[in-house]
C-alpha positions in Angstrom: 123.5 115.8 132.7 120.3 114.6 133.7 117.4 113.7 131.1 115.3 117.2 131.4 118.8 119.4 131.2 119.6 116.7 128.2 116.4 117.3 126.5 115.7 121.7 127.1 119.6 121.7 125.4 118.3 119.9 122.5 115.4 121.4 121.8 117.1 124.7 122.1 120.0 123.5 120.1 117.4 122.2 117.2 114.8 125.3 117.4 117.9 127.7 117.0 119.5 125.3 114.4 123.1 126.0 116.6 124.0 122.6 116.3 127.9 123.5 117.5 127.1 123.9 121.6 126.2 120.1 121.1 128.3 118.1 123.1 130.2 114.9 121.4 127.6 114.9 118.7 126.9 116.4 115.2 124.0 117.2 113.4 123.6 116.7 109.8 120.1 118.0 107.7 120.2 116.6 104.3 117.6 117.1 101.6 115.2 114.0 100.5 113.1 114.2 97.4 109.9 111.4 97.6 109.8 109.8 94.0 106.8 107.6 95.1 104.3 110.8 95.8 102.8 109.9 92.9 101.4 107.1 94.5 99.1 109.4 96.7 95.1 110.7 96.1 94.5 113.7 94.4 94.8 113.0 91.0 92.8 110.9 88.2 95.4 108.7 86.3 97.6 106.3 88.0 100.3 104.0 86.9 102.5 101.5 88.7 105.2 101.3 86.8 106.9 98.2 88.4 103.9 96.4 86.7 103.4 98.4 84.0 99.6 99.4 84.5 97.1 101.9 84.5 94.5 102.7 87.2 91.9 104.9 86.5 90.3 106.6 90.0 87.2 105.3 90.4 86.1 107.6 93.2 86.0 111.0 93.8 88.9 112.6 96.0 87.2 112.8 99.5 83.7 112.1 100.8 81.8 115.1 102.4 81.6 113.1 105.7 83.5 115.4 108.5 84.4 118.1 106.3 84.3 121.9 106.7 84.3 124.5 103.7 87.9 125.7 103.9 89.8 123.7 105.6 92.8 121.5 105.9 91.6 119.6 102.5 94.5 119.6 100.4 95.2 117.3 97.6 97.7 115.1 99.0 99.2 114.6 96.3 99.8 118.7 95.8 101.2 118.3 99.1 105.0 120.1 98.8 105.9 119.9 102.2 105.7 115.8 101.7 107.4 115.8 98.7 110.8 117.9 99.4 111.5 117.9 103.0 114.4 117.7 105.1 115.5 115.1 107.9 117.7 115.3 110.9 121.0 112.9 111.1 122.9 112.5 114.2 126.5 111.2 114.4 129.2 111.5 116.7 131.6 114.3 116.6 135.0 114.0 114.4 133.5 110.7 112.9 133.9 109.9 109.7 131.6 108.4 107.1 129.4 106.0 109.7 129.4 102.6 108.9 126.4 102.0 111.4 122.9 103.4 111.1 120.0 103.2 113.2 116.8 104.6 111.5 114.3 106.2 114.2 110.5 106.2 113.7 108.1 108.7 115.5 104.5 108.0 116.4 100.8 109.1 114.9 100.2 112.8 114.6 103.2 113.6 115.8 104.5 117.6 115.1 107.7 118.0 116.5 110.7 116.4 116.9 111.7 117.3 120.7 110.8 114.2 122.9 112.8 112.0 120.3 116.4 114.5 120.6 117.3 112.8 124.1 116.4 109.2 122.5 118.1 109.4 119.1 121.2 111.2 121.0 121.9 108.6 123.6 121.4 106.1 120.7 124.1 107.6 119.0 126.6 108.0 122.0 125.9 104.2 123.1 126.3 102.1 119.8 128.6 104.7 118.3 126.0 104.7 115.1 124.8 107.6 113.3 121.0 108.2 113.8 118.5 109.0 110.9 115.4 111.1 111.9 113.3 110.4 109.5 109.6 111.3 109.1 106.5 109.8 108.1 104.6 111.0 105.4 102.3 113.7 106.5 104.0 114.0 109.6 106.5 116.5 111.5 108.4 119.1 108.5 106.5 116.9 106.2 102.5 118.6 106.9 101.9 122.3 106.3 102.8 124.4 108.9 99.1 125.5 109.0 98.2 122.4 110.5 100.7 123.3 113.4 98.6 126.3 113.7 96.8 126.7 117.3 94.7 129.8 116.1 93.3 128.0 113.2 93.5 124.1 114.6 91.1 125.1 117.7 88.5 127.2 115.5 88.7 124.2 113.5 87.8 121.9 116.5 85.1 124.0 117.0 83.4 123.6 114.5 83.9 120.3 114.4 82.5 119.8 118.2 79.3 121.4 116.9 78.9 119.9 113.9 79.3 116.8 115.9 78.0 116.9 119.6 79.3 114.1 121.1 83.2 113.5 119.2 85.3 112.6 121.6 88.7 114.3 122.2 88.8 116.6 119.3 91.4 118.4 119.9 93.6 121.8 118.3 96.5 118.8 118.2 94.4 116.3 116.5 92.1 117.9 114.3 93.8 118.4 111.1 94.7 114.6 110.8 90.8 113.7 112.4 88.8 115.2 109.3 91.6 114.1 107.1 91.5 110.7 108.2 87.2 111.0 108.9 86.9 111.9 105.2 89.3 109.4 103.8 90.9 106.7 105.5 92.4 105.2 102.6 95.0 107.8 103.5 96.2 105.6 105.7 97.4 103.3 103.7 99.2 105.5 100.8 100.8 107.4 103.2 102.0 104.5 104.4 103.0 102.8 101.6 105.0 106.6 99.9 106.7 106.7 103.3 108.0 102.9 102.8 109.2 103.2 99.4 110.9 106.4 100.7 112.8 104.5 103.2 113.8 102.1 100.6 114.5 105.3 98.3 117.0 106.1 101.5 118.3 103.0 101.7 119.2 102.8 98.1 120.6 106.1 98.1 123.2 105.6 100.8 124.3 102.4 99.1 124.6 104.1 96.0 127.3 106.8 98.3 124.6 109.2 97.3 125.1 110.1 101.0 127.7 112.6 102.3 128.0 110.6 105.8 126.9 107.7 105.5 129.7 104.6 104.5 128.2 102.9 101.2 129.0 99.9 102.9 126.7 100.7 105.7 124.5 97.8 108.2 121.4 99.5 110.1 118.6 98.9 112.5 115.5 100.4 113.0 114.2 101.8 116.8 110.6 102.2 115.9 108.0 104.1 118.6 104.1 104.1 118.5 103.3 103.4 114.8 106.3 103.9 113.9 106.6 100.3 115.0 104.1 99.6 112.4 106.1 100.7 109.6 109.4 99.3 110.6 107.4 95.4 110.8 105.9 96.3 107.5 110.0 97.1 106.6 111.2 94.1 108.4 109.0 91.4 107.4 108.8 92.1 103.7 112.6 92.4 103.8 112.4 93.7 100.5 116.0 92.8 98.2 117.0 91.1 101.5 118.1 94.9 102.7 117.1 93.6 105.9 118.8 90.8 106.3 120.5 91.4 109.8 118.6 94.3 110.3 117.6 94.5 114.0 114.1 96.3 115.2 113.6 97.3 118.3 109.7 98.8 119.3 108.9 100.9 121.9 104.9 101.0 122.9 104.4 99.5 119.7 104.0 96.0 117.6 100.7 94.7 118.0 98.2 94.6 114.9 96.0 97.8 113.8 92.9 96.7 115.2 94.5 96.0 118.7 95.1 99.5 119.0 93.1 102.2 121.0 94.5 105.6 119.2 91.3 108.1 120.6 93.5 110.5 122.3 93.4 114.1 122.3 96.6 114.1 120.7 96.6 111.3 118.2 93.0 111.2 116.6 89.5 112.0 117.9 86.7 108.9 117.8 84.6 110.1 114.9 88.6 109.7 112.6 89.3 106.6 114.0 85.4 105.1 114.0 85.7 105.7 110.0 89.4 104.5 109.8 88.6 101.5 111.9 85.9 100.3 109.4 87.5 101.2 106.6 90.6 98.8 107.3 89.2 96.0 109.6 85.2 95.8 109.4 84.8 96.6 105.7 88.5 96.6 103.9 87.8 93.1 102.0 84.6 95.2 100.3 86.7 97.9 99.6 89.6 95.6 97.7 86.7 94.5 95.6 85.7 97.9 94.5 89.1 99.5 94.0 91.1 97.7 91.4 94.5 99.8 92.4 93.8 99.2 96.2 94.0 95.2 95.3 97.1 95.9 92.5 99.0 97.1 95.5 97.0 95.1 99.0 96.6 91.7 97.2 98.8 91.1 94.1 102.5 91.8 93.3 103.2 94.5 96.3 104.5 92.4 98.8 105.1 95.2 101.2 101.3 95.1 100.5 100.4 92.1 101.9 102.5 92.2 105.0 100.8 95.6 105.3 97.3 93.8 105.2 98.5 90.9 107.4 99.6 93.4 110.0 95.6 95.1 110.2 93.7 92.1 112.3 94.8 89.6 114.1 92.7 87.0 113.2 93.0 87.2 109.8 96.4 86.0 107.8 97.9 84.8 111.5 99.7 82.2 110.1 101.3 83.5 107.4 102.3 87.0 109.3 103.2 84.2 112.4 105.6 82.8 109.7 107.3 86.1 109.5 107.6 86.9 112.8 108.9 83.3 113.8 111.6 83.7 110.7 113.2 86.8 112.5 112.3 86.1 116.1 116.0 87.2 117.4 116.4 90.0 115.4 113.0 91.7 116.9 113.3 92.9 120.7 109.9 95.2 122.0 109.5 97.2 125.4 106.2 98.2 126.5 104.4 99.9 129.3 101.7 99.2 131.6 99.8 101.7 131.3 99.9 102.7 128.3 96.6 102.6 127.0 97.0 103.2 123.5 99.0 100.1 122.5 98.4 98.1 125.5 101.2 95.9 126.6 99.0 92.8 126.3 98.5 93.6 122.7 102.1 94.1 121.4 102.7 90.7 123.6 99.8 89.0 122.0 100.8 90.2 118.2 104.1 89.4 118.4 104.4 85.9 120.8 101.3 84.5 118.5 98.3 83.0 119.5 100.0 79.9 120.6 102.6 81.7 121.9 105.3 79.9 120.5 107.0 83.0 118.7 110.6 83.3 120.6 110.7 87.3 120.7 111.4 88.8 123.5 108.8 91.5 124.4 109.1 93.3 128.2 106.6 94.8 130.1 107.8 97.9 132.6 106.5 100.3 135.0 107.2 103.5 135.8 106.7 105.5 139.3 105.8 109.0 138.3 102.7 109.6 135.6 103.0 109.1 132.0 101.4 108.0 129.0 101.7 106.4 126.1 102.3 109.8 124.0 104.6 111.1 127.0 106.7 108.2 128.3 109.1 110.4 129.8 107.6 113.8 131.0 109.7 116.7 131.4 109.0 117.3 135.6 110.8 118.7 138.0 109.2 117.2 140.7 109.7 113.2 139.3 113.3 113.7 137.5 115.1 111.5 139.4 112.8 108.9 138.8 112.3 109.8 134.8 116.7 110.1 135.0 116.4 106.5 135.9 113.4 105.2 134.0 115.2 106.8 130.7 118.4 105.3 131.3 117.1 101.7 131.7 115.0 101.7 129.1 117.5 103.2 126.9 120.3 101.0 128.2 118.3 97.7 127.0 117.6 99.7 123.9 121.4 100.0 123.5 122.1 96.2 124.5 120.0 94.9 121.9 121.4 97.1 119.4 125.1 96.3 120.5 124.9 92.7 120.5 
């Protein structure tokens, strides 16, 4: 079966929810409850209780900037869809409790699962472990399905467009997370931080035997797309209770530092949502620590998921000890990027991730591709390129596997 038959099976397979047509594989949806929502905006009183301390929020829930009366302006913290969700894991038919995992991350603004099916599923068949889709905070069954909405999304880019002339590449696809992100950046970050702590909330869970096929005595890696690549360094790095230990990441068009991205794309975020995001967490964020007190509890003081988080943001700043880091788990990190992709470009994840003397021993590969695509649609579902997406797919995914399976 060739990658386009492979993926319209899947997606039919997952839209209908008839998982039992699936060949050699079995699909699993389990329930996940977030206990570190709390963490997000929306609410007045704050408390970490690792530390025991009280934050009071010093500033109001989102600024007016880029907002429209009625809109996609929920609390986030009010958020249900974020807080109880779902997510998708894939093992091999007739196996019993899997004793290997491999956690897969999606990218920004990302809605539905589909392009990821044919990934996760050959995954699966190649290293013979069981595959955890699991999504970011705010992200796939974890936003409102209003959001998804195309009626309401392009009236809503719309308005936007007037209210601002000349945005670039607002979009039906992006627009929800634009004026989120335009109005408050520091979404960003606790997003970030509730989906990390779920993951660890996961982790724990399955080592507990909490999970129904999972093997307590599980060992798991992490294939990480996009910024989903952020997260899993973030993961990696801080290695927090040495969970990670022989974890091994693998990033695809991903791994370079936030502000070596180039996310304006009509289907990530428009330029007015990354503009603000882009000051708020590289031109300004040392201002910003000052003025928030829970910010700096969490960015600067006894989080250290926090300050791998705010080594990972520029690239000039905290190089050595982030270079420290990456050095410390050089074999155990393996990146593919693309040429063209113009989003993360390859020089970037290659500049991150070797260091600036480049003397950091991972091994990060460049390919090429000869049929279009984009960083947002590495494999495009064409009739008229398959053969040559049939074999792109199965050589990237074939080093994928490698690494994984040595």
């Amino acid at each position: 079966m060739n990658y386009t038959e492979e993926y319209n099976k899947l997606k039919n397979a997952f839209t209908s929810l008839y998982y039992s047509e699936l060949d050699n594989i079995e699909v699993h949806e389990l329930d996940f409850e977030s206990q570190s929502y709390s963490i997000l905006p929306g609410t007045t009183d704050y408390c970490c209780t690792l530390h025991n301390l009280n934050f009071k929020n010093e500033f109001t829930f989102y600024t007016e900037v880029g907002s429209i009366k009625d809109n996609v302006y929920i609390k986030d913290i009010y958020v249900e869809e974020n807080k109880l969700f779902k997510y998708h894991l894939i093992k091999q038919k007739g196996q019993g409790k899997a004793k290997k995992v491999t956690l897969l991350f999606h990218g920004f603004n990302e809605k539905q699962w589909d392009k990821y099916l044919p990934w996760a599923t050959t995954i699966c068949k190649e290293t013979g472990s069981a595959v955890i889709l699991f999504p970011i905070a705010f992200h796939m069954q974890r936003a409102p399905l209003y959001w998804s909405s195309k009626r309401e999304m392009f009236n809503l880019s719309r308005e936007r467009t007037k209210r601002y002339p000349n945005v670039v590449n607002s979009t039906l696809s992006n627009v929800a997370i634009s004026m989120r992100i335009h109005s408050m950046p520091q979404r960003f970050i606790w997003s970030g931080l509730q989906t990390y702590y779920d993951v660890i909330q996961l982790i724990e869970d399955c080592k507990a035997g909490n999970n129904a096929y999972i093997d307590k005595n599980f060992e798991f890696n992490i294939f990480a797309y996009s910024i989903g690549g952020f997260l899993a360094q973030i993961l990696k790095l801080t290695n927090h209770k040495n969970y990670f230990d022989n974890t091994k990441v693998c990033l695809f068009c991903g791994g370079s530092t936030f502000n070596l991205f180039s996310p304006v794309s009509k289907f990530i975020m428009d330029g007015e949502a990354n503009a603000s995001l882009y000051s708020f967490l590289v031109e300004h964020f040392d201002e910003f620590l000052q003025q928030d007190k829970r910010l700096h509890h969490y960015i600067e003081e006894n989080h250290p998921e926090g300050k791998v988080f705010h080594s990972m943001l520029d690239y000039h700043k905290m190089q050595e000890f982030r270079e420290d880091l990456l050095k410390k788990y050089e074999t155990q990190i393996y990146a593919i990027s693309l040429k063209q992709d113009h989003v993360i470009p390859s020089y970037e994840v290659a500049t991150t991730l070797k260091g600036v003397h480049r003397d950091i021993n991972i091994d990060v590969e460049e390919l090429d591709f000869d049929f279009p695509y984009s960083h947002e649609n590495p494999f495009p579902i064409s009739s008229k390129d398959a053969k040559e997406i049939d074999k792109s797919f199965d050589f990237v995914f074939g080093k994928v596997c490698n690494f994984f399976n040595k």
